[in-house]
C-alpha positions in Angstrom: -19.2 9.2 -31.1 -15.8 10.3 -30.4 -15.2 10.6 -33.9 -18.1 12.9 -34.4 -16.9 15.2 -31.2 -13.7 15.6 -33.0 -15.0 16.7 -36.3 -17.9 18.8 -34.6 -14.5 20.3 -33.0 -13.1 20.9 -35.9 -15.2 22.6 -37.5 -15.7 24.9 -34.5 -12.0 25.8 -34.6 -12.3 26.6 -38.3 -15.1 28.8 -37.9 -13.1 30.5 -34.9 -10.2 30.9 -37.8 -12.2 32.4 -40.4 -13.9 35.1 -38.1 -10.5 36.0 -36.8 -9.1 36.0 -40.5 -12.2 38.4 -41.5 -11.9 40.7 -38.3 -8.2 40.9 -39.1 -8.9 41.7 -42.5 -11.8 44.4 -41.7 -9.0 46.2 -39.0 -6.6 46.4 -42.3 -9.1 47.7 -44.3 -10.2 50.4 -42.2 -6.6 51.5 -41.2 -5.4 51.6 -44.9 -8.9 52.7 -46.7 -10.9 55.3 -44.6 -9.2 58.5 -44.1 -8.2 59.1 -40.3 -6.2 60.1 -38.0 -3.6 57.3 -37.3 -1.9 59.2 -33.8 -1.1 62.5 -32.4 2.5 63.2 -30.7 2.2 64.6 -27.9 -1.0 62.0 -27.3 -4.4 63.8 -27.1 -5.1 64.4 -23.4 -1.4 64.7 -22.6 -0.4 67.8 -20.0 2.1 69.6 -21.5 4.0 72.1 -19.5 5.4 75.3 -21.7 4.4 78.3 -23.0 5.4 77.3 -26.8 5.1 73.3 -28.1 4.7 71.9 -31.3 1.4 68.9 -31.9 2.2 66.6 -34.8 -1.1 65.0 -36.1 -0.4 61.8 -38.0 -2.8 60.9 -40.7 -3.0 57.4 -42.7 -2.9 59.6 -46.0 -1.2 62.0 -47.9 -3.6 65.7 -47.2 -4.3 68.4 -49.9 -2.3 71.3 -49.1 -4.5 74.2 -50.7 -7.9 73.2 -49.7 -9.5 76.5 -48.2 -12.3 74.3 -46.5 -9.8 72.8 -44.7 -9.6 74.7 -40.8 -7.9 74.1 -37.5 -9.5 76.2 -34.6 -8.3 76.6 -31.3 -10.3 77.5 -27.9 -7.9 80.4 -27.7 -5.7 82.8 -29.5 -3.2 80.1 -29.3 -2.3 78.7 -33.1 1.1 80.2 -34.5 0.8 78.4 -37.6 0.2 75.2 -39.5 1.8 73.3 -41.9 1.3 70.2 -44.2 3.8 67.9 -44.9 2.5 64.8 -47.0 0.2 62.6 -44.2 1.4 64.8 -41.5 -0.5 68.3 -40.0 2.5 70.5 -37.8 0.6 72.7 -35.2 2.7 75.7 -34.0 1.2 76.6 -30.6 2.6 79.8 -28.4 0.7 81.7 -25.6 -0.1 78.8 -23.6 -1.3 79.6 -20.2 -0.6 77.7 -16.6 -3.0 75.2 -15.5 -5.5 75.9 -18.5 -7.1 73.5 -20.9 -6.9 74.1 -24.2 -9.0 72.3 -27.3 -7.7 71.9 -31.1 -10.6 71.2 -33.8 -9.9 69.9 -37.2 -12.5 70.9 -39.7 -13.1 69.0 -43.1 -9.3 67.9 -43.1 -9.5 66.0 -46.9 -7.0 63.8 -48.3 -5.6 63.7 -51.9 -7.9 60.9 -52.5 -11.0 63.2 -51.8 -12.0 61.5 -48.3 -13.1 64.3 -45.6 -12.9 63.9 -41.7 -15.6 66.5 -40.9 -14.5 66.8 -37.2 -11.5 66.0 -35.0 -10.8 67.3 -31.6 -7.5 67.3 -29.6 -7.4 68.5 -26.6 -4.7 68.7 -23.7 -3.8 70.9 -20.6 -1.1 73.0 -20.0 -0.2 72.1 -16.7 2.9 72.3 -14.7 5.0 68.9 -15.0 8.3 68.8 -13.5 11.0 68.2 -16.5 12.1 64.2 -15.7 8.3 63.4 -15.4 7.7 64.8 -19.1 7.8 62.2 -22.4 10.7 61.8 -24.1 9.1 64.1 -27.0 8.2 66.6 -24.8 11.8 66.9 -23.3 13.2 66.6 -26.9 10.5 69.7 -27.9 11.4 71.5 -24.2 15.4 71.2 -25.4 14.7 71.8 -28.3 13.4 75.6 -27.4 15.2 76.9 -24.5 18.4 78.9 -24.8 20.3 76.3 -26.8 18.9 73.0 -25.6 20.1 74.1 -21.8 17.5 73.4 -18.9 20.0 74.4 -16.3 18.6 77.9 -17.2 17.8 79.5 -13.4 14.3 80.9 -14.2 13.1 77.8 -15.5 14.3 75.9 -12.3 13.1 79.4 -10.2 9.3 79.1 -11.8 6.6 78.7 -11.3 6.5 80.2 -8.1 3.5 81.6 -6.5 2.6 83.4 -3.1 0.4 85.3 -1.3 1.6 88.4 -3.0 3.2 87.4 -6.6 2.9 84.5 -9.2 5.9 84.3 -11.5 6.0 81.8 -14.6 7.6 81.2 -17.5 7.2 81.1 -20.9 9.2 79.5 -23.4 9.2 80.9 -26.9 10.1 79.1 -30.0 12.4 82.5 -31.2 14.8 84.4 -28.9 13.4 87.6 -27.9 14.6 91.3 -28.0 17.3 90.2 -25.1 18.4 87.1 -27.1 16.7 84.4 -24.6 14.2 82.4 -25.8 12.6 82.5 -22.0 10.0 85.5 -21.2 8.9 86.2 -17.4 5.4 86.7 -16.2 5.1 88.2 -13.4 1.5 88.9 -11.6 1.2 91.1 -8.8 -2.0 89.3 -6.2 -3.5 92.6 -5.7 -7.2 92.9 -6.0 -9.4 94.7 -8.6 -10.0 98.4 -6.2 -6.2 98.3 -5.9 -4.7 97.9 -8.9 -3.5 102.0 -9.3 -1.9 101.9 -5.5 1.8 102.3 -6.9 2.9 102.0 -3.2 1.4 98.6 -2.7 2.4 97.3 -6.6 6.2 98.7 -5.9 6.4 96.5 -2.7 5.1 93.5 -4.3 7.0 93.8 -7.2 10.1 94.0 -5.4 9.2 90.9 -3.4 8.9 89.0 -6.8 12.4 90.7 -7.9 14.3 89.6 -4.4 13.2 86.1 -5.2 14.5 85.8 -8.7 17.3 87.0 -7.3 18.2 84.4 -4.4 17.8 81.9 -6.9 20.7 83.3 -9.4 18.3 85.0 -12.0 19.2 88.4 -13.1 16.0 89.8 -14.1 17.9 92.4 -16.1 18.8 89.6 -18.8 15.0 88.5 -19.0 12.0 89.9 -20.8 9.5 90.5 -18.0 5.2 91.0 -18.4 3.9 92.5 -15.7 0.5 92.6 -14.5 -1.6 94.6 -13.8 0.5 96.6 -16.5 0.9 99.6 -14.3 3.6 98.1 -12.5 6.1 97.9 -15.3 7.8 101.0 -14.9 7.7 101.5 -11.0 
């Protein structure tokens, strides 16, 4: 009897073996064999928090570089460029927008082996995160693209920053601009739609928005400001 239990025992254990052996195996298979995507850096659904960021999308083979079938679409006007490098796809994104989501879709994305993902979505929001809650990518990419690696930069400790009458943000481009920062301003004056031509009522605002910058030690004749509604540029 107790002989029989132990060989009925064994063989169970065997069994367990082999199935884990052949799920193993299956896992290896699909990893190395069918064309995917492997990771994305940042991670799809991450919040970023710039106005310019580069997505990394990590394949498990080499991609055709010429392939005209090949697309990457974006919810918005928000793609700079792309480029291939072996089993890696390097999204350039620029124009991103405060607390908006934002969705990346790959389209019939083949590898040099002929094997087609028909569809891949990434999406993430651009969302304010302070700076030592960020990854350590997305500090390395936010370095990486302010005025020489420096963070200390006032505007970007000054914004965002809304109130009843203004919302100031930032945005951080990827080359320096016309004043040699690689920071632009936004600045949006809270008045509503009936309004928007009262000069009297943009001037005051706008100068509230100005006086703040100010108290925090940004000179807002050494940054590249948008203003809207657009009319209240040259006041």
């Amino acid at each position: 009897m107790i002989l029989d239990f132990l060989s009925r025992y064994k063989i169970i254990i065997w069994i367990i073996i082999i199935i884990l052996a052949l799920a193993t195996a299956g896992f290896i298979y699909y990893r190395v064999a069918v064309f995917q995507v492997t990771s994305t850096n940042p991670a799809n659904g991450t919040n970023f928090s710039a106005g310019s960021i580069t997505v990394t999308m990590n394949f498990n083979k080499d991609l055709q570089t010429n392939n005209p079938n090949q697309k990457v679409n974006a919810s918005a006007n928000i793609i700079k460029n792309t480029q291939i490098e072996g089993n890696k796809l390097i999204i350039n994104l620029i124009n991103l927008q405060i607390n908006t989501n934002y969705q990346i879709e790959l389209q019939n994305m083949t590898s040099t082996d002929n094997q087609v993902i028909s569809s891949f979505v990434y999406k993430f929001k651009n969302n304010y995160v302070p700076y030592d809650q960020l990854s350590n990518d997305l500090k390395k990419q936010f370095q990486q693209s302010t005025d020489k690696g420096n963070t200390e930069d006032p505007a970007l400790k000054a914004t965002p920053h809304t109130t009843s009458t203004y919302s100031i943000t930032t945005e951080i481009l990827s080359q320096p601009n016309a004043k040699g920062k690689t920071i632009n301003l936004t600045i949006a004056l809270l008045v509503p739609n009936y309004e928007q031509n009262n000069t009297t009522k943009l001037k005051d605002y706008k100068t509230q928005a100005l006086d703040y910058l100010k108290s925090k030690g940004v000179d807002p004749n050494n940054y590249v400001i948008k203003y809207f509604p657009t009319a209240a540029t040259n006041l």
